[in-house]
C-alpha positions as CSV (number, residue, x, y, z in Angstrom):
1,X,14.5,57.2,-32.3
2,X,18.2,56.8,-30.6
3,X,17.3,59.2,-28.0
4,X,13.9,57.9,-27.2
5,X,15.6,54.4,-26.9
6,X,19.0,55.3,-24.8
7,X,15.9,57.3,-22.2
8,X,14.0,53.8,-21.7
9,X,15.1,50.9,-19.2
10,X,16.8,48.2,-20.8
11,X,13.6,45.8,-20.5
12,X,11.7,48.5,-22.3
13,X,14.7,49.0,-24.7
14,X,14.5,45.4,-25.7
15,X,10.2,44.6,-25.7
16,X,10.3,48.0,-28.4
17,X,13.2,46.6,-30.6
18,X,11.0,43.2,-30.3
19,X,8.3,45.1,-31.4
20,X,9.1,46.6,-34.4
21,X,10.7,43.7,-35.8
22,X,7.4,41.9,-35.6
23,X,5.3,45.4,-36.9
24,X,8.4,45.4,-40.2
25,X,7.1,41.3,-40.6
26,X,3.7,42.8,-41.0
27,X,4.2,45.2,-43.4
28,X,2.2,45.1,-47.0
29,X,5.4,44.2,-49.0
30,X,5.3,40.6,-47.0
31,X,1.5,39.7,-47.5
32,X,1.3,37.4,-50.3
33,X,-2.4,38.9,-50.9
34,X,-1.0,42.4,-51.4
35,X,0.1,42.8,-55.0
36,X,2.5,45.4,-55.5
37,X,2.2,48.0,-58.3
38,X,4.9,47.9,-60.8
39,X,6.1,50.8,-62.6
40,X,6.4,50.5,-66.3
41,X,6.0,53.2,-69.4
42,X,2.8,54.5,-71.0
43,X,1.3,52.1,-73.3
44,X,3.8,49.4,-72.4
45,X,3.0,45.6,-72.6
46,X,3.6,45.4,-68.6
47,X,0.7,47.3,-68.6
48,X,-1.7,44.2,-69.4
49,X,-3.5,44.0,-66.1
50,X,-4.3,40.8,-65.3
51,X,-2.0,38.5,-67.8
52,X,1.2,38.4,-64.9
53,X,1.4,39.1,-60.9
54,X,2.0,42.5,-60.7
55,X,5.0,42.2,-58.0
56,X,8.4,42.5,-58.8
57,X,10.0,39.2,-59.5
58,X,13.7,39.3,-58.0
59,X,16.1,36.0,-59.4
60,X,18.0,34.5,-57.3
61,X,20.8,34.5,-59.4
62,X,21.6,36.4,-62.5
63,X,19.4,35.1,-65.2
64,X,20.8,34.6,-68.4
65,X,18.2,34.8,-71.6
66,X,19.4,33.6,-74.9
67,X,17.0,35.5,-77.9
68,X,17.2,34.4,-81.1
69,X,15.9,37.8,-82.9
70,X,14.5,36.7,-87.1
71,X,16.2,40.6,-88.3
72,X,16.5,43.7,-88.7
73,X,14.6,44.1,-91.6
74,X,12.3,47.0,-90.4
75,X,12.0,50.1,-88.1
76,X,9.5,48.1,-86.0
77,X,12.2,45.3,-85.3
78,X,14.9,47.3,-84.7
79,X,12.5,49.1,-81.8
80,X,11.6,45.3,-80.8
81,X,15.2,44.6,-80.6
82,X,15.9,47.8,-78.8
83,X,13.2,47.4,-76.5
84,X,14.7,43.8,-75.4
85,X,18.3,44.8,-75.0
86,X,17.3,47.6,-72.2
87,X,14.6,45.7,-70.9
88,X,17.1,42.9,-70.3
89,X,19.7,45.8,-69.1
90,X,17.1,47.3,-66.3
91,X,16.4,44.2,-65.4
92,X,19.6,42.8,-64.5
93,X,19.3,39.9,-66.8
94,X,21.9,39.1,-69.0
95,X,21.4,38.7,-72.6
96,X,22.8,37.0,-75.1
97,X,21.2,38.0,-78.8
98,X,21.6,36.3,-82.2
99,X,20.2,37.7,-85.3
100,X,18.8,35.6,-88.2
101,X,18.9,37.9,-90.4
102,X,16.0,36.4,-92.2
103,X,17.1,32.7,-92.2
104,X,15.3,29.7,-90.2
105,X,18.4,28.1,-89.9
106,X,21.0,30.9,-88.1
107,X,17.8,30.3,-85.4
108,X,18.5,27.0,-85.0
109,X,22.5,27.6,-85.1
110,X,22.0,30.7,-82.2
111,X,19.5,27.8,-80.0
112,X,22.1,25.4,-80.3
113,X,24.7,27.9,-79.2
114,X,22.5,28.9,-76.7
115,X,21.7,24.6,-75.7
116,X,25.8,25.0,-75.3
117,X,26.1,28.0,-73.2
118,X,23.5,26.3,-70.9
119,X,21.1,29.6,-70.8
120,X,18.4,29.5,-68.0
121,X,15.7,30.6,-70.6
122,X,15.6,30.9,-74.7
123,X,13.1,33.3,-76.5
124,X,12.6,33.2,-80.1
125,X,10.7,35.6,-83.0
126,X,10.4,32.4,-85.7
127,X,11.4,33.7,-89.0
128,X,8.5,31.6,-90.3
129,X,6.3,29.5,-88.7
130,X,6.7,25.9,-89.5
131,X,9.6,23.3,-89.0
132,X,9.7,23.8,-85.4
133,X,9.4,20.6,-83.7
134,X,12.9,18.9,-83.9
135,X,14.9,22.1,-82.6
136,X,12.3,23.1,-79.7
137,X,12.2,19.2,-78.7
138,X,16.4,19.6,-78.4
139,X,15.6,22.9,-76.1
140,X,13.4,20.3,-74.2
141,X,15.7,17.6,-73.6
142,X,18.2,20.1,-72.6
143,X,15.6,21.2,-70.1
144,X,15.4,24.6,-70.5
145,X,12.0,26.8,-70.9
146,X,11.2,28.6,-74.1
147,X,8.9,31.4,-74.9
148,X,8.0,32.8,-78.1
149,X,8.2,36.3,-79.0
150,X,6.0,38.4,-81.6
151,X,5.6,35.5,-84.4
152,X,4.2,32.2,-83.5
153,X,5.2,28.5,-84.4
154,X,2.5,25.9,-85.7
155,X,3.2,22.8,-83.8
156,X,1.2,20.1,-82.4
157,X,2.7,19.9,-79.2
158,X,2.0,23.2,-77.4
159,X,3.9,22.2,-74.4
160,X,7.3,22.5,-76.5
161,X,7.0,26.4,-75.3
162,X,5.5,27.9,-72.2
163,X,3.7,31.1,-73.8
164,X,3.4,33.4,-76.6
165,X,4.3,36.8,-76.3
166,X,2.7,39.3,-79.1
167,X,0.2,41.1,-81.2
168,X,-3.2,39.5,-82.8
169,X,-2.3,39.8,-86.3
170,X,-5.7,38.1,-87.0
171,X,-7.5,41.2,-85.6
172,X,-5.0,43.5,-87.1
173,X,-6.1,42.7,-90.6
174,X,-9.7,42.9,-89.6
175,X,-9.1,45.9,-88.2
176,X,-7.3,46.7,-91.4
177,X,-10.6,46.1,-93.6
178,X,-13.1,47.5,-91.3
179,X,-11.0,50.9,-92.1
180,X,-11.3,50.1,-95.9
181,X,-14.9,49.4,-95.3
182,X,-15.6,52.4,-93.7
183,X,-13.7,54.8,-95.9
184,X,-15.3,53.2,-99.4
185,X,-18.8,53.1,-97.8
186,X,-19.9,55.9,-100.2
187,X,-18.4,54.1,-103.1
188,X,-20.8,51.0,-104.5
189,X,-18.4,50.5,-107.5
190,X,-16.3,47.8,-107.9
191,X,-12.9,48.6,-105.5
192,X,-9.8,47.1,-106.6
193,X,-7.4,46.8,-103.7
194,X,-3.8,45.7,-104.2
195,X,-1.9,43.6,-100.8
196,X,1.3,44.0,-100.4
197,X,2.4,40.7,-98.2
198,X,5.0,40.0,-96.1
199,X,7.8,37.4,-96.0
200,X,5.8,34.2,-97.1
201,X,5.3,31.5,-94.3
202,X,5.5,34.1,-91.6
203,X,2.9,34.6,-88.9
204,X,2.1,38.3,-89.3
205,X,1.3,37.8,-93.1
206,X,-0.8,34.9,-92.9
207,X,-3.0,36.1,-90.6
208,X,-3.4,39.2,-91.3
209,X,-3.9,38.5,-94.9
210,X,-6.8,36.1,-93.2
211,X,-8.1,38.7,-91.2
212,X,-8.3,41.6,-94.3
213,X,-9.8,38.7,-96.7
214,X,-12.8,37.7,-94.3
215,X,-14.6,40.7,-94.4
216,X,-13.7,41.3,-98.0
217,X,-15.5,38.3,-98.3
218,X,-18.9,39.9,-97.2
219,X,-18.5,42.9,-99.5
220,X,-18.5,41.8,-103.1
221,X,-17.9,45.2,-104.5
222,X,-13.9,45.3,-102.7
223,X,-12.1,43.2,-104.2
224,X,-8.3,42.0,-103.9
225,X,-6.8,42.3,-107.5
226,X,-3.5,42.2,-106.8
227,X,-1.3,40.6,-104.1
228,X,2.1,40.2,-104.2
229,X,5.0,39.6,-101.3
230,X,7.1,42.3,-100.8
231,X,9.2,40.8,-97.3
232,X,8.2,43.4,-94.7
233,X,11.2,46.1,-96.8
234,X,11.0,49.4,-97.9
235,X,12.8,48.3,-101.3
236,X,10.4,45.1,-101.4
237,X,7.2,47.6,-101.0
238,X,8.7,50.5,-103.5
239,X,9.7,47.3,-106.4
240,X,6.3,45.2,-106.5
241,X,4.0,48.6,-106.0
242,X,5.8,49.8,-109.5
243,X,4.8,46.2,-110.6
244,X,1.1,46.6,-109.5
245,X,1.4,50.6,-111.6
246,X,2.8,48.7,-115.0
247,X,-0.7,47.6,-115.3
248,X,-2.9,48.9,-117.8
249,X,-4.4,52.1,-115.7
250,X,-8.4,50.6,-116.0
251,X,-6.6,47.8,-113.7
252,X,-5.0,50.2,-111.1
253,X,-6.1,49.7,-107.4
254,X,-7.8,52.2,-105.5
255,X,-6.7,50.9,-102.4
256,X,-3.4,49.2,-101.3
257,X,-3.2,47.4,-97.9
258,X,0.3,47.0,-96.5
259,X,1.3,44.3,-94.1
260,X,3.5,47.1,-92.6
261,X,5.0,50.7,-92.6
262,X,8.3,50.0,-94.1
263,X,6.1,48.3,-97.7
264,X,3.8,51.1,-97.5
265,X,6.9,54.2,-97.6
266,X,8.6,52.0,-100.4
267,X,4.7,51.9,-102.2
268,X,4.7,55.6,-101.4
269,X,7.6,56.2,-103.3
270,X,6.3,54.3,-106.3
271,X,3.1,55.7,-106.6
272,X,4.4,59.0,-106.9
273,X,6.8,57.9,-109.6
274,X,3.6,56.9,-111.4
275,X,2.4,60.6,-111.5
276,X,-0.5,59.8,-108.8
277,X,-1.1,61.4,-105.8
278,X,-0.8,58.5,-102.8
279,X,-3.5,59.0,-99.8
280,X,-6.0,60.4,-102.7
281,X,-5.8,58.7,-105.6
282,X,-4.8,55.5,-103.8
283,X,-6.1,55.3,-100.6
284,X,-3.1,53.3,-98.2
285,X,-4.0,51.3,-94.5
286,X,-0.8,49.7,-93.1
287,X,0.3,48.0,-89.9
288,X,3.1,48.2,-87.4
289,X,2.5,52.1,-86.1
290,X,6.0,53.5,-86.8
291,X,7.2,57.2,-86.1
292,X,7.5,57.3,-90.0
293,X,4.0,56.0,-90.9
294,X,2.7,58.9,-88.3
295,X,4.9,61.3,-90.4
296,X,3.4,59.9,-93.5
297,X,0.4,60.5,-92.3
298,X,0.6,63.8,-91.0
299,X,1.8,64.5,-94.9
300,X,-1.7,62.7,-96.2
301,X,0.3,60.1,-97.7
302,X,-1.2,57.4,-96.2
303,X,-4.8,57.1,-94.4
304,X,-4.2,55.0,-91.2
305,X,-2.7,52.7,-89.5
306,X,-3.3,49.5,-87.4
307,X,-0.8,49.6,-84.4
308,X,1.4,46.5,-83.8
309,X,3.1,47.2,-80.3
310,X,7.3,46.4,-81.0
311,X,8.3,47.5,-77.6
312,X,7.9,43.8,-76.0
313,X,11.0,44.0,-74.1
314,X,9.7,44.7,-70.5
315,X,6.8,41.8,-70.2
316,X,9.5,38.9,-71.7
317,X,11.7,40.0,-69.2
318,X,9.0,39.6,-66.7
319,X,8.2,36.3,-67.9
320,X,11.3,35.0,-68.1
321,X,11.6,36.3,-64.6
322,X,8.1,34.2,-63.9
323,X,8.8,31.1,-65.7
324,X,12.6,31.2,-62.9
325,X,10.5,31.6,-60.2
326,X,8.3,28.8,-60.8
327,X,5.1,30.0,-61.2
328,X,2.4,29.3,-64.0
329,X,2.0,31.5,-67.1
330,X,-0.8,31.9,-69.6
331,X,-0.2,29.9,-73.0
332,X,-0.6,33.5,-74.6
333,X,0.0,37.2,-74.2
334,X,-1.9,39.4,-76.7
335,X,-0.4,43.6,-76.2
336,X,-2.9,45.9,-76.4
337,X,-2.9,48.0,-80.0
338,X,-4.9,50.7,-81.5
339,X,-5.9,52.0,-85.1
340,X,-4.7,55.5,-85.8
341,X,-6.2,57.6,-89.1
342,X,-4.5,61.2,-90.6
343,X,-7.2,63.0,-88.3
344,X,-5.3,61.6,-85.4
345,X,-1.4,61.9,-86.8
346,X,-0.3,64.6,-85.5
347,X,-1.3,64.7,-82.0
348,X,-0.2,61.2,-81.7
349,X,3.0,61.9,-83.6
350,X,5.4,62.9,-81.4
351,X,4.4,59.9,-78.5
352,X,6.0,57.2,-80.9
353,X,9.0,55.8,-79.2
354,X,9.6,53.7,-82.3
């Protein structure tokens, strides 16, 4: 191009310079109707067509998020906590992370700290889901935007928060019992079915406990017997399934239903203990999708398992991005999830990243 330039005359030289300036000002990556693809991993929430513009959102500044994560009391929120920290990290946001560790009010210490620091955007995973109102209207008055990550808060006011970013646990625990339906279809005895719940008050229990218990409702012959919470732990799951087994044997479940993968290992565990032979003699459906529940299933210790998508890191980024550049987001982001049985285990197996 320099030695097709230095041959023209200098009117030339300058009309062509001219001229591609104005071609560069026409290019797709200008047009506000072109939308411009973005990268992300398989199966990751940034895939959700249609819930965010699909063009990279560039701050003007370095934005800082302040996330107030509920734990660490499970594989799938460690991989929810690792997915934000190098979500945050590609993204050139900077984040500043406090961890409840199970308690309501380290939140609301870690949103004040965050009130302090004067953070451009707070995200929060509630511990449970009530007693929200006085701390999200302080976020308010300090006029900064808040989303909601993975667990949702019952408030009257939905305009406290700008979205919701996380799974349907509703649906989860349908999906949960239309499994249970399914694999007891050739059994018209009475079912007994044991629940093991998780920490009481929190979203993912509730509904999915909703969820599993409305079609129950429409087969008389399952029926839950036993339900007990065990707080989303291994140790919880293992303790209140050796409980459920102290029970005269003509009251033993046939079925258990675990909130999530950590309960169901720990129920694992105890069931074995109790001479029986878990994934046969009690048949297991859990929910979260963890590289150890695929392992357990691959083993035939547990039957299948409702997927619960952790990895939530990219699409808060994004949104936090969004919410900076002033534009509109939906009130809620549902990621798309899957159920996965021991026929499927072990080709699916090694594509857990959590």
């Amino acid at each position: 191009m320099r030695t097709v330039l230095k041959r023209l005359p200098l009117r030339l030289h300058s009309c062509l310079l001219v001229f591609l300036v104005l071609l560069g000002g026409c290019s797709d990556s200008a047009n506000p109707n072109v939308q411009q693809a973005v990268p992300s991993p398989d199966r990751s929430p940034a895939l959700l067509s249609g819930l965010l513009p699909s063009e990279e959102v560039v701050p003007a500044k370095q934005l800082v998020l302040g996330f107030s994560q509920l734990g660490s009391e499970s594989a799938w929120r460690e991989a929810n906590t690792a997915s934000i920290r190098e979500a945050a990290e590609e993204a050139g946001i900077t984040l500043r992370l406090g961890n409840a560790e199970q308690d309501q009010q380290k939140q609301f210490e870690a949103i004040r700290s965050f009130i302090r620091d004067k953070v451009d955007v707070i995200a929060v995973a509630p511990v449970v889901q009530t007693g929200w109102e006085p701390i999200l209207l302080e976020i308010r008055q300090a006029g900064i935007p808040v989303i909601i990550v993975d667990r949702s808060v019952n408030v009257e006011d939905s305009s406290l928060y700008v979205t919701f970013i996380g799974s349907d646990f509703y649906q989860e625990g349908v999906k949960a019992a239309k499994y249970v339906i399914d694999k007891m279809r050739h059994h018209p005895e009475a079912i007994r079915i044991a629940e093991l719940q998780g920490t009481v008050g929190s979203t993912p229990s509730i509904d999915r406990g909703r969820g599993f218990r409305k079609l129950m409702e429409e087969r008389p012959n399952l029926r839950i017997t036993m339900s007990a919470p065990a707080d989303f732990t291994q140790s919880g799951g293992r303790e209140v399934m050796r409980t459920f087994l102290q029970q005269p044997e003509e009251k033993w479940p046939r079925v258990l239903f675990s909130h999530n993968d950590d309960m169901a290992i720990g129920a694992v565990e105890a069931i074995r203990e109790a001479g029986l032979v878990p994934g046969k003699d009690i048949i297991i459906v859990s929910v979260d999708g963890t590289r150890r529940a695929f392992e357990q299933m691959v083993a035939g210790n547990i039957n299948a398992v409702v997927e619960c998508n952790p990895l939530l890191g990219p699409l808060l980024m994004q949104a936090a991005a969004e919410i900076m550049a002033g534009r509109t987001l939906p009130k809620r982001m549902v990621t798309p999830e899957d159920i996965y049985t021991q026929e499927l285990a072990a080709m699916e197996v090694a594509n857990r990243k959590y």
